[in-house]
C-alpha positions in Angstrom: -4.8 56.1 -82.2 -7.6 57.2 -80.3 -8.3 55.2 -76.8 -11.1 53.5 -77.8 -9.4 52.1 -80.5 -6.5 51.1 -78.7 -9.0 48.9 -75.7 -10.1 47.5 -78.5 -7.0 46.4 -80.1 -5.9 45.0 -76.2 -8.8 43.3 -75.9 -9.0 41.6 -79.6 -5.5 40.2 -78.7 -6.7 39.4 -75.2 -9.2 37.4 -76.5 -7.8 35.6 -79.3 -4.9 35.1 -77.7 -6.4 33.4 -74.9 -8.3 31.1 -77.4 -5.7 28.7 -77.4 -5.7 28.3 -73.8 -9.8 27.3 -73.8 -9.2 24.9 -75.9 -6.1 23.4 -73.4 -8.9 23.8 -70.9 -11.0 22.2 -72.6 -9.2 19.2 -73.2 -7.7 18.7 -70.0 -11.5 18.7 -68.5 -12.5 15.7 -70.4 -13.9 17.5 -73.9 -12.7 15.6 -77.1 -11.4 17.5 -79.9 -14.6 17.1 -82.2 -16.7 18.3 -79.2 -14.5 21.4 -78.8 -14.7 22.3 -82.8 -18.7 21.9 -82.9 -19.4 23.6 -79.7 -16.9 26.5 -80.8 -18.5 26.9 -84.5 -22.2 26.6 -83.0 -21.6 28.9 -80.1 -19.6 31.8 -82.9 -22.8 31.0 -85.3 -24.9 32.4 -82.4 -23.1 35.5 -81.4 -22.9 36.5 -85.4 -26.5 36.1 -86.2 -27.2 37.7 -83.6 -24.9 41.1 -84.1 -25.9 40.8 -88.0 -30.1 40.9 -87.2 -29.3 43.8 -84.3 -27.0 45.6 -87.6 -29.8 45.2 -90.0 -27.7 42.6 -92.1 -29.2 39.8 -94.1 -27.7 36.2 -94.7 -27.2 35.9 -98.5 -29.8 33.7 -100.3 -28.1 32.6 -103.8 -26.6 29.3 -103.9 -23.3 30.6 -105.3 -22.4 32.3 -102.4 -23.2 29.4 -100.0 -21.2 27.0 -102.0 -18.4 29.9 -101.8 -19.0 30.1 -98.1 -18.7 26.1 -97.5 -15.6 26.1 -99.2 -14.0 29.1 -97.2 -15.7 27.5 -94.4 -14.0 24.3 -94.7 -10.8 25.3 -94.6 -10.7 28.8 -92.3 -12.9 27.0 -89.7 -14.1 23.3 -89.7 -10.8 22.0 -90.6 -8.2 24.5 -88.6 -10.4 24.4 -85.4 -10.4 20.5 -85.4 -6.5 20.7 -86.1 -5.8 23.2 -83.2 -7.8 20.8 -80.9 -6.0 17.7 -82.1 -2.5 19.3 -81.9 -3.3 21.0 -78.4 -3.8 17.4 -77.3 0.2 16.9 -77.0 1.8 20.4 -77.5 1.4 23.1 -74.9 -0.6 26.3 -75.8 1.7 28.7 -76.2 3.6 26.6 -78.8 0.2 26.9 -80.9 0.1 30.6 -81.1 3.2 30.9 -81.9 2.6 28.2 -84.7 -0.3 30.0 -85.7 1.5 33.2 -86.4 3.4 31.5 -89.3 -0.2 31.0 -91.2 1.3 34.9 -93.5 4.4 32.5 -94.4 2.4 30.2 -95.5 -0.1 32.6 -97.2 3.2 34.2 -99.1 4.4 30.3 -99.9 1.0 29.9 -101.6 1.2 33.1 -103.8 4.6 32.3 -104.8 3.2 29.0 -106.0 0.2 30.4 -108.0 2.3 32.8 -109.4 -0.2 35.6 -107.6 2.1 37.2 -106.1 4.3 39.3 -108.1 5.8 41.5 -105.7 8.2 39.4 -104.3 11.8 41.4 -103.7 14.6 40.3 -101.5 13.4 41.6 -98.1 10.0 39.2 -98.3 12.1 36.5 -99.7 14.6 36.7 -96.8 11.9 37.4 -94.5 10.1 34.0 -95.5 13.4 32.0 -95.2 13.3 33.6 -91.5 10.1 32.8 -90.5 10.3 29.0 -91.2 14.0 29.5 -89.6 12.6 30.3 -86.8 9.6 27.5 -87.1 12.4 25.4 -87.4 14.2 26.3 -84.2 10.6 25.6 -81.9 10.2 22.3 -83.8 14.2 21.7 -82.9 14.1 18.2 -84.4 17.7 17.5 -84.0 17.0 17.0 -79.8 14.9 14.4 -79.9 14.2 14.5 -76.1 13.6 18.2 -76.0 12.4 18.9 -80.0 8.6 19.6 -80.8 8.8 17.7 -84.3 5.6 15.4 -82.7 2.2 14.6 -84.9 0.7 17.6 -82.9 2.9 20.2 -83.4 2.6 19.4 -87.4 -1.3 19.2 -86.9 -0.9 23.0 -85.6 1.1 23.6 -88.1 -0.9 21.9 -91.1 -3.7 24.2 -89.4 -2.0 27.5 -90.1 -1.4 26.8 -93.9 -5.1 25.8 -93.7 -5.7 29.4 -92.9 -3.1 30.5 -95.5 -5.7 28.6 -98.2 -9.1 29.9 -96.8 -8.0 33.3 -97.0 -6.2 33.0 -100.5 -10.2 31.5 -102.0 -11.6 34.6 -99.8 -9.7 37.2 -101.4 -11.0 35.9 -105.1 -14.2 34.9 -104.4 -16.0 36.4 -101.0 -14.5 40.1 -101.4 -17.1 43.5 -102.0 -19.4 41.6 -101.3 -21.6 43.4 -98.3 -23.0 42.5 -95.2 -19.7 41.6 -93.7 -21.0 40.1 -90.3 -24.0 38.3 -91.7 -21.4 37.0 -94.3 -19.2 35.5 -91.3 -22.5 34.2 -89.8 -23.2 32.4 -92.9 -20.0 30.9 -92.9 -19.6 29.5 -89.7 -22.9 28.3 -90.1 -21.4 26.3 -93.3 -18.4 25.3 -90.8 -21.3 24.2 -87.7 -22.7 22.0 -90.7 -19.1 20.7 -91.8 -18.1 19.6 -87.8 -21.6 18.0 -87.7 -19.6 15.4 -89.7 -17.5 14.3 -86.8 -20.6 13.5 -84.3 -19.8 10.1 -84.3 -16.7 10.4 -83.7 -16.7 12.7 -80.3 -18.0 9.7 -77.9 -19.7 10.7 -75.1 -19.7 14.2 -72.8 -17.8 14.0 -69.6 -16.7 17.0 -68.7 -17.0 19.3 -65.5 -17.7 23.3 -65.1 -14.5 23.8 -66.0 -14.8 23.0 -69.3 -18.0 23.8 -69.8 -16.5 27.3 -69.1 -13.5 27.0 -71.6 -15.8 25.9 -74.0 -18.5 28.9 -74.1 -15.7 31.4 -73.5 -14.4 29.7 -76.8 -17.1 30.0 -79.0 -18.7 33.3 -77.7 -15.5 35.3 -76.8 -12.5 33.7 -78.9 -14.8 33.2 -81.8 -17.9 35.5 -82.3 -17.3 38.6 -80.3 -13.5 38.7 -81.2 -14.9 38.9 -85.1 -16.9 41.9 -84.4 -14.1 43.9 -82.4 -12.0 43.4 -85.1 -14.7 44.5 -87.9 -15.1 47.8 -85.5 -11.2 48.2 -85.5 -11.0 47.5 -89.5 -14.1 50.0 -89.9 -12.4 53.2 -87.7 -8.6 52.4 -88.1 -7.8 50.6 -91.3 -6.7 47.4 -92.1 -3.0 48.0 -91.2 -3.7 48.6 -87.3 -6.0 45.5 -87.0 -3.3 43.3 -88.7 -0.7 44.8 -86.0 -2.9 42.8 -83.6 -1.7 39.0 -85.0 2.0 40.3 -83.8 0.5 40.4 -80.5 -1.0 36.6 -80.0 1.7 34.8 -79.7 2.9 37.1 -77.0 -0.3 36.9 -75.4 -0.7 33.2 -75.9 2.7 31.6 -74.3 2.5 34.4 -71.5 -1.1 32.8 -70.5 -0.2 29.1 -70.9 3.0 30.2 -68.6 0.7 32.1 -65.7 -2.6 30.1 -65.6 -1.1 26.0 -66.9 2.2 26.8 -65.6 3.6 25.7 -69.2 7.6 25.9 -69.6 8.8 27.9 -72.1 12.5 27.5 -72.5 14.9 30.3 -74.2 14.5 28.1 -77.6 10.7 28.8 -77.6 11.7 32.5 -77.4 14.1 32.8 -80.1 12.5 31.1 -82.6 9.1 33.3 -81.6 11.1 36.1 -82.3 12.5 34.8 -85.6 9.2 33.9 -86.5 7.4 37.4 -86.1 10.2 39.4 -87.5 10.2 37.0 -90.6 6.5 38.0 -90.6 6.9 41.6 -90.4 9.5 41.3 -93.5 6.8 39.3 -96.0 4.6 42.5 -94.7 6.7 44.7 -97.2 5.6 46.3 -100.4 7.7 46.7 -103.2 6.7 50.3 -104.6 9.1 52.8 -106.8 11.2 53.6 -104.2 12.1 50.4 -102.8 10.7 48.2 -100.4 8.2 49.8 -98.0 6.4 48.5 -95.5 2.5 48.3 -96.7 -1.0 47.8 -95.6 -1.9 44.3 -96.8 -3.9 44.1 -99.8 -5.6 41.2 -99.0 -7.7 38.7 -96.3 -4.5 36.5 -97.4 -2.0 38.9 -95.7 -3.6 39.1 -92.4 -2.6 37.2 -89.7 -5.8 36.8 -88.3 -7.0 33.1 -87.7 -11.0 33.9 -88.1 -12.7 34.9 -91.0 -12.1 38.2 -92.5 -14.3 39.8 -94.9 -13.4 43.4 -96.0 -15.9 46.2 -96.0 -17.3 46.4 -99.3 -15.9 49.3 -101.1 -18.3 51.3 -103.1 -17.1 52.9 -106.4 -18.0 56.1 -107.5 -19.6 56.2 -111.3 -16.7 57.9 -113.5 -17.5 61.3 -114.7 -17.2 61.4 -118.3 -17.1 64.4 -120.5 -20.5 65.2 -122.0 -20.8 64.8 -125.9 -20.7 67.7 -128.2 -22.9 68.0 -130.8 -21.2 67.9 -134.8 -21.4 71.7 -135.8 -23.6 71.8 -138.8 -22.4 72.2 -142.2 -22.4 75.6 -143.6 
């Protein structure tokens, strides 16, 4: 992989990685959790339109794809972001990105269900018993002193499978379809409008420069710059390499709530993060005629990214058929 690539991948995991740290920030500096999730969507709005007018891209105009986008909006932004910041309010933030890395479990749960995905052999299946194993051994709820099983920690984890259903409707319905950055613009536009929803519920700001820090390093760097980094890793590496980078955030995530909030993360945590990604990394497997292969993933469902994903539209060549031959005349 070429170096560029590779500072880019370090800082795409560096960044959203750290987003679950803002939003501990955040909180602990007086911001409620609908003032986090408006300023985040508003400030991500921003960055995109901005990057989609300086690439030349357009927001769509029909109302089919807005009513698309508001849906996929609902659920990959207003109503994860909001869960994040509720959960975060009683569970450290490490413990949410390693919650967040279960959203493929969840996203392979959901095409069992629908019956959309057929390639299920026993590596993924043993690989999705893992990974909730392993979500099992964080929430620990047989030590009731020590165990995670709190309304939080089941808000972060709601919030995943939130992400496992946004990018199940954006693989049917938001695919080949252009413009991927304006596209993202749109939608968080569509999620800015959703959170408006909560304004009474926020109360009033009192905050300090702290937050007000953790907030627009939120929204600008964990949600709109992050998005175009990983377009630009998508666009020169492939899907595969810019999936690798979800592996990472958890990592990233409980090694910055450990240095900077001085959160405790016991050998338990560990383990079942390590359960958790390696029954990841087995649902990741493609059953082909030789057996079961690791694979790219086929879809925005796959990918263990929490933002919105659109795939570059793929443009298929017209078919070259045979030119037809004239009926020889009858002698």
């Amino acid at each position: 992989m070429p170096l560029t690539s590779t500072l880019r991948m370090a800082a795409l995991a560096l960044l959203w990685g750290s987003g679950f740290l803002w939003i501990k920030l955040a909180l602990n500096h007086g911001l409620s959790p609908a003032q986090i999730t408006i300023t985040r969507c508003a400030l991500g709005t921003a960055v995109l339109l901005l990057l989609a007018r300086s690439a030349g891209q357009r927001l769509p105009r029909d109302r089919a794809t807005w009513t698309r986008l508001a849906i996929a909006a609902l659920f990959c932004n207003a109503i994860p972001f909001a869960l994040f910041s509720i959960g975060e309010q009683t569970v450290d933030s490490g413990i949410a990105g390693v919650l967040n890395a279960t959203t493929p479990l969840w996203s392979l749960l959901l095409g069992i269900l629908l019956g959309t995905d057929r390639g299920l052999g026993r590596i993924r299946l043993t690989g999705l018993f893992l990974g909730f194993a392993g979500t099992l051994l964080i929430f620990a709820p047989w030590q009731r002193s020590a165990g995670l099983l709190t309304w939080g920690a089941l808000s972060l984890l709601a919030a995943a499978a939130s992400y496992a259903i946004a990018f199940a409707y954006m693989a049917r319905k938001l695919t080949d379809r252009g413009a991927p950055i304006a596209m993202s613009a749109a939608q968080l536009l569509a999620a800015t409008a959703w959170t408006t929803l909560s304004v009474p519920t926020a109360g009033p700001l009192h905050t300090d420069t702290t937050g007000l820090l953790a907030i627009t390093a939120l929204g600008i760097l964990g949600t709109g710059v992050t998005f175009y980094l990983n377009y630009r890793l998508i666009a020169d590496e492939g899907p595969t390499s810019a999936a690798t980078v979800g592996y990472l955030l958890p990592v990233v995530s409980v090694a910055l709530g450990a240095l900077v909030l001085d959160e405790s993360t016991g050998p338990r945590i560990w383990a079942g993060m390590a359960v958790v990604l390696a029954g990841v990394a087995m649902t990741r497997t493609r059953k082909t005629s030789g057996g079961d292969v690791a694979g790219r993933p086929s879809s925005p469902a796959e990918q263990p990214q929490p933002l919105p994903q659109l795939p570059a539209p793929t443009v298929q060549r017209p078919r070259r058929t045979a030119p037809r031959q004239r009926p020889e005349p009858a002698e």
